[in-house]
C-alpha positions in Angstrom: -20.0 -26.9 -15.7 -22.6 -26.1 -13.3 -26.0 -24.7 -14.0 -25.2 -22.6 -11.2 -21.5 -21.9 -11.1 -19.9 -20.8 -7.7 -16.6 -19.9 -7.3 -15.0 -23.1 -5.6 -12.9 -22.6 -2.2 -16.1 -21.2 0.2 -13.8 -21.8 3.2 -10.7 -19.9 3.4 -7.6 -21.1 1.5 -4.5 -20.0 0.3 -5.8 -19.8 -3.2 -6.2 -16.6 -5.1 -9.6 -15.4 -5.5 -8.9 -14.6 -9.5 -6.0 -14.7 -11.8 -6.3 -12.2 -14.6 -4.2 -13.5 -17.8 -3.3 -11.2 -20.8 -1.1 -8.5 -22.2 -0.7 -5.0 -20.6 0.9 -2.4 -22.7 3.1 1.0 -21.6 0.8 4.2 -22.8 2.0 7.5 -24.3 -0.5 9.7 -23.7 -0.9 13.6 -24.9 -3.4 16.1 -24.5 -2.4 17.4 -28.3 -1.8 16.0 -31.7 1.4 14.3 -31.9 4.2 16.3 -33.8 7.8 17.4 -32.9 8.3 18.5 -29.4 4.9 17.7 -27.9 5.4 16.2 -24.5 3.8 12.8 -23.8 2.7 10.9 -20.4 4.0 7.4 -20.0 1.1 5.4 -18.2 -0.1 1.7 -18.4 -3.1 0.2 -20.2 -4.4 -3.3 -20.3 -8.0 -5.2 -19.9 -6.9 -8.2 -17.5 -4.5 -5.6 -15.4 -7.3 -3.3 -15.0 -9.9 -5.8 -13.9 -7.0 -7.6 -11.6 -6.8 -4.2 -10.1 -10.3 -3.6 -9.7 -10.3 -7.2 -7.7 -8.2 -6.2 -5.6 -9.3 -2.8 -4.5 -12.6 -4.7 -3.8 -10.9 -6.8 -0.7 -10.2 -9.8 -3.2 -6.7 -11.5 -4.0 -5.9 -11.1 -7.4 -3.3 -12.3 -9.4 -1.9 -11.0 -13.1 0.1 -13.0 -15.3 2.0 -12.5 -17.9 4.7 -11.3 -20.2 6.7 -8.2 -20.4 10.2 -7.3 -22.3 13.0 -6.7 -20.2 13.1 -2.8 -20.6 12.3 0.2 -18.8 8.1 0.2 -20.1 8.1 -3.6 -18.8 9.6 -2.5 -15.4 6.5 0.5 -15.4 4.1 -1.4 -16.5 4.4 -4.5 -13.5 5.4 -1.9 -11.0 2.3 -0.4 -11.7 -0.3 -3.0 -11.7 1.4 -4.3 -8.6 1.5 -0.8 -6.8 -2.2 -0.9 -6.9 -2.8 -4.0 -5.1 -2.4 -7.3 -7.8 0.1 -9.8 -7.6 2.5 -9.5 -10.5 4.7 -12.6 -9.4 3.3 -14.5 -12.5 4.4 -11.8 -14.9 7.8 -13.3 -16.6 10.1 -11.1 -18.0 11.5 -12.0 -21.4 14.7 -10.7 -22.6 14.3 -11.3 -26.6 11.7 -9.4 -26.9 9.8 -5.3 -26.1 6.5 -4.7 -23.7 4.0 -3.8 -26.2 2.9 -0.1 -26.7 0.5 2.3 -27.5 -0.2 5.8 -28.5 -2.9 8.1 -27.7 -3.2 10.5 -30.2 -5.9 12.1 -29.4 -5.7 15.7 -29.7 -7.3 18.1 -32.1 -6.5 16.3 -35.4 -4.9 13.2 -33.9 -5.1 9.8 -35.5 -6.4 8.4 -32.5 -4.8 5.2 -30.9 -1.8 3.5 -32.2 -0.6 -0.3 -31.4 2.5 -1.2 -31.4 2.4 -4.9 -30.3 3.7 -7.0 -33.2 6.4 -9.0 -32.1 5.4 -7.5 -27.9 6.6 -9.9 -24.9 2.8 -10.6 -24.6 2.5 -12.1 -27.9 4.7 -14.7 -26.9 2.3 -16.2 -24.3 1.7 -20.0 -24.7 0.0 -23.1 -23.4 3.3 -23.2 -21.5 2.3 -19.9 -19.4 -0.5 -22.2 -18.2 1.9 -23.2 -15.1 2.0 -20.1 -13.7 -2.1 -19.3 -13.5 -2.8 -23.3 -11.9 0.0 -22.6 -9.8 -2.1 -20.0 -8.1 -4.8 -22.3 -7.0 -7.5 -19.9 -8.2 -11.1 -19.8 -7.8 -11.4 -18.0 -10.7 -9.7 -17.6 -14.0 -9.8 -14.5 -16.3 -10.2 -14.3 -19.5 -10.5 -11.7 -22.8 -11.2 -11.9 -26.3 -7.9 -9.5 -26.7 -5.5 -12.2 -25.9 -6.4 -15.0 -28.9 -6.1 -11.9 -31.5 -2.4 -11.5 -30.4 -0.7 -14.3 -32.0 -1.6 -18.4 -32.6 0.1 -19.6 -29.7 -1.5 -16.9 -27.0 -5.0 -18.1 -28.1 -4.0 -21.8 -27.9 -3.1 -20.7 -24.2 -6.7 -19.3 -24.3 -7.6 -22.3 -25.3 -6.2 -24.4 -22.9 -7.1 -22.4 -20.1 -10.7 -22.6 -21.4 -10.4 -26.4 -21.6 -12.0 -28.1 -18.5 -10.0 -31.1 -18.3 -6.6 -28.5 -17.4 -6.5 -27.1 -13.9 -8.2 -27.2 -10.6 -11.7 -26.6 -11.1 -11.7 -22.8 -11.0 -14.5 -21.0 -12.7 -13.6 -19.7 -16.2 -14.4 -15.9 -16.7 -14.4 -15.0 -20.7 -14.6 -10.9 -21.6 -15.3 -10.9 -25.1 -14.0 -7.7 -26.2 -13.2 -7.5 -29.6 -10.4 -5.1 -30.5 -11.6 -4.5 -34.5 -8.0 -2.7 -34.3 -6.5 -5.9 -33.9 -8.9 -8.3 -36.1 -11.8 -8.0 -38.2 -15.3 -9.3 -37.3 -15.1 -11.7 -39.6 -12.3 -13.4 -38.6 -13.1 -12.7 -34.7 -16.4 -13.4 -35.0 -16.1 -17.7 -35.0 -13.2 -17.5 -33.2 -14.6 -15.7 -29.8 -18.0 -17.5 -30.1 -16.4 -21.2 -30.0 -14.2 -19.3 -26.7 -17.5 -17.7 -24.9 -18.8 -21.9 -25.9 -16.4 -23.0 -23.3 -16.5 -21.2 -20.2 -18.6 -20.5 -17.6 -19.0 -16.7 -16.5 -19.2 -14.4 -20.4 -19.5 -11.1 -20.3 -20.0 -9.1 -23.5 -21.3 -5.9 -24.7 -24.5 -5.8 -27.0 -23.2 -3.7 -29.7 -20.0 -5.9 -30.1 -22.2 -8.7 -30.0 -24.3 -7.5 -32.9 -21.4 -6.1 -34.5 -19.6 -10.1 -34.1 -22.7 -12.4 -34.5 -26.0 -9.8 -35.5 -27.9 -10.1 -32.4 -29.3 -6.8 -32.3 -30.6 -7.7 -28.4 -29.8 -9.3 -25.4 -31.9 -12.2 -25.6 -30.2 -12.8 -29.5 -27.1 -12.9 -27.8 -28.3 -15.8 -25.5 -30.1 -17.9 -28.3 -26.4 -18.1 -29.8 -24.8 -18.8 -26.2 -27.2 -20.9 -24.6 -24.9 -23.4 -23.0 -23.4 -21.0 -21.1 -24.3 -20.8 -16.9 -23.8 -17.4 -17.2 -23.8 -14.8 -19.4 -24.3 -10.8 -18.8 -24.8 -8.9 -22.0 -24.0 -5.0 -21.3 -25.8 -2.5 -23.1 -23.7 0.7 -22.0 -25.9 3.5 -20.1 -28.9 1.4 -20.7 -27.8 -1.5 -18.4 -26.9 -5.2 -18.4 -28.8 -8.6 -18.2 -27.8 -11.3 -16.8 -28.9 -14.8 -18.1 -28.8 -18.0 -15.9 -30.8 -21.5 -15.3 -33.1 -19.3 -13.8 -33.8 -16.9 -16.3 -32.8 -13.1 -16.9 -31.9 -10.8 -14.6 -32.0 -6.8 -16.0 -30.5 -4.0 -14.0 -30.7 -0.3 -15.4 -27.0 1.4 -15.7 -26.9 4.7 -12.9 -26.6 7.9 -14.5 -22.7 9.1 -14.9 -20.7 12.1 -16.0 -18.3 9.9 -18.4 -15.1 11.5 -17.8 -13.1 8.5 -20.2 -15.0 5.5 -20.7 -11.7 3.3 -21.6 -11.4 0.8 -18.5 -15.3 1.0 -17.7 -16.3 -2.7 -19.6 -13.0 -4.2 -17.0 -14.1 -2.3 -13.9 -18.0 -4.0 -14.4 -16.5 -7.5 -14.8 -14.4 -7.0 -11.4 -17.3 -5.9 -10.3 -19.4 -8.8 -11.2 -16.6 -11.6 -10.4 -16.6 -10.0 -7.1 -20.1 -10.0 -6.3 -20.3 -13.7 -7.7 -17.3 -14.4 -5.2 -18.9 -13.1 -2.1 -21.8 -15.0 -3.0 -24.0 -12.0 -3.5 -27.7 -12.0 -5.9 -27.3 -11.7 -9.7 -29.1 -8.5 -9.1 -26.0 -7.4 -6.7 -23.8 -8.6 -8.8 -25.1 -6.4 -11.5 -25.7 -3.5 -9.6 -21.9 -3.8 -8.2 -20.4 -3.8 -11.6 -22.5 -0.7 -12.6 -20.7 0.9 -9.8 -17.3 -0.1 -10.1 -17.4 0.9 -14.0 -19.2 4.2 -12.9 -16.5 5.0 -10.8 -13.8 4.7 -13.7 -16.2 6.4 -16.1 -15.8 9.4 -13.7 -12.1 9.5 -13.5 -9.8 10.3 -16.6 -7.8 7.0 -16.2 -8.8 3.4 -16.8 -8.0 1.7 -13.4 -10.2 2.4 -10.5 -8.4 4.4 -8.2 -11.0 4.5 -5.2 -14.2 2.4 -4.0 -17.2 4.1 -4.5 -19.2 4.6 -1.2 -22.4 2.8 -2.8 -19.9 -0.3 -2.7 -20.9 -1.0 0.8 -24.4 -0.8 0.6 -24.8 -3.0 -2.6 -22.7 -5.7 -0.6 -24.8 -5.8 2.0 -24.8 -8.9 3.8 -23.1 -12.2 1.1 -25.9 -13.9 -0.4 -28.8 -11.5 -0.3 
C-alpha cells in the first residue's frame, strides 16, 4: 500500500470507478407504532447501496454487488438501487433463500428498528462472490464493517477482498460501522480493527471508535491505526480529520437541519471516495463529504436524491 494511495486507472478505462459490496435490505416503514391495521411503506435500506448511489449521482461509475432472494422485496430492492444510477448487474439472485428485512417502528411507543436477516440472501455472500467485484476492473473497492457481522463466510469474503494479493490493484475502502444490533463490541471490536489493519482508505466515526477500541479522540483512533494511508475519523456536527503521511487534516462539519440522519455516515464516504477519485485536496475531500451527508441529513430518506449546489464549487478544478 501506498503512503499516498490514488485510485489506479488516471486515464480513462472501462473500469468502474468503485464497486460497493454488501447486503441491502427491503424497509417497512410507518409513521406510527406498529399494531393491526397500521399501513406501512415498503422502501430500501443498505450502507454499500446508499454510498454506490451517492457515487453515482456524483458523475462516478459505480457498481453494487450482491445477493438478493428471488421474491418480490429482492426485485424492489435492485430495481431501486439501479433506478438511481448504480450498476446492479453484480447482484445475483438466489432462489433458496429471502432478501433480508427490516422494520421501522418508530412511532410514539414503537420498539424502534427490527432485523430480520438471519438466514437473508446476503448472508450467503462468499469468497466466491469475489468474481463478480474483480470482474469489474475497479479502481476502488467498498467496503463495511456490516457485512463480516452477517455470517462466517461473508466476512471471509471481507476478508479476501481486503487481502492484497487478490485482485487488480484497486484501492480498498473499509466503513467501519458497527451495527451493536447485529454484534456486540466485544466481539466486533478485534474483528473490525484487524479489517480497518488491511486496507487502505478507513473511514469511522469517533464515538464508534471509542465505543469499539476506547479512543476517546481522533488522534487515539490513529495511534491504534497507524499503518493505514488513510484514515478519516468523523466526529458528527463537529467535523472529520483526516490522517495521512502527511499529517492531519481537520475540516469543521456545516451547520444542518437533520431531517433523518440514517444514510448520512454513507453519503460522506461517497463523498470522500469521490473527491479522492478526481484527485481533489484532503481538505476537498473532506469538505465534499460534509456536503454530500448534509444533503441526506436534510431529506427524510437515506439515499441522496439531488447534488447539492456547493458540490461544484468544492470541486473546483481536480487536484487543488
Amino acid at each position: 500500500m501506498s503512503e499516498h494511495p490514488t485510485a489506479p486507472g488516471s486515464e480513462p478505462t472501462n473500469s468502474t470507478d468503485v464497486v460497493c459490496v454488501g447486503e441491502t435490505m427491503a424497509v417497512l416503514a410507518s409513521a406510527e407504532a406498529l399494531a393491526a391495521g397500521t399501513k406501512l411503506v415498503v422502501g430500501t435500506g443498505g450502507a454499500e447501496s446508499n454510498a454506490a448511489v451517492a457515487l453515482a449521482a456524483l458523475g462516478h461509475t459505480a457498481s453494487w454487488v450482491s445477493r438478493v432472494g428471488d421474491d418480490p422485496f429482492g426485485r424492489i430492492v435492485t430495481d431501486a438501487v439501479s433506478g438511481c444510477g448504480a450498476d446492479v448487474t453484480g447482484v445475483e439472485v438466489d432462489p433458496e433463500r429471502p432478501t433480508g428485512l427490516y422494520v421501522k417502528d418508530t412511532g410514539p411507543g414503537g420498539a424502534g428498528v427490527l432485523y430480520y436477516r438471519a438466514g437473508s440472501a446476503a448472508s450467503a455472500l462468499s469468497a466466491a462472490d469475489a468474481e463478480r467485484v474483480w470482474a469489474r476492473d475497479p479502481r476502488v473497492v467498498h467496503l463495511s464493517g456490516i457485512t463480516p457481522a452477517l455470517s462466517a463466510r461473508a466476512a471471509a469474503l471481507v476478508e479476501h477482498l481486503l487481502d492484497r494479493r487478490t485482485g487488480n490493484g484497486a484501492l480498498r475502502s473499509f466503513d467501519v460501522n458497527h451495527r451493536p444490533a447485529l454484534w456486540g463490541a466485544r466481539t466486533a471490536a478485534p474483528v473490525l480493527l484487524d479489517l480497518a489493519r488491511r486496507a487502505d482508505v478507513v473511514l469511522v466515526g469517533r464515538d464508534e471508535a471509542e465505543r469499539l477500541w476506547g479512543t476517546p479522540a481522533a488522534e487515539d483512533v490513529r495511534a491504534v491505526l497507524p499503518e493505514v494511508p488513510v484514515l478519516v475519523v468523523k466526529d458528527a456536527e463537529h467535523g472529520a480529520t483526516c490522517f495521512d503521511s502527511d499529517g492531519a487534516v481537520f475540516v469543521p462539519s456545516p451547520p444542518v437541519d437533520v431531517v433523518e440522519a440514517v444514510g448520512a455516515g454513507d453519503a460522506f464516504a461517497a463523498g470522500f471516495l469521490s473527491g479522492l477519485l478526481d484527485g481533489l485536496s484532503v481538505e476537498r475531500r473532506l469538505l465534499l463529504g460534509h456536503a454530500v451527508a448534509g444533503a441526506v441529513l436534510r431529506s427524510p430518506g437515506d439515499v441522496l436524491e439531488a447534488l447539492p449546489a456547493e458540490v461544484a464549487g468544492i470541486r473546483g478544478s481536480a487536484g487543488a
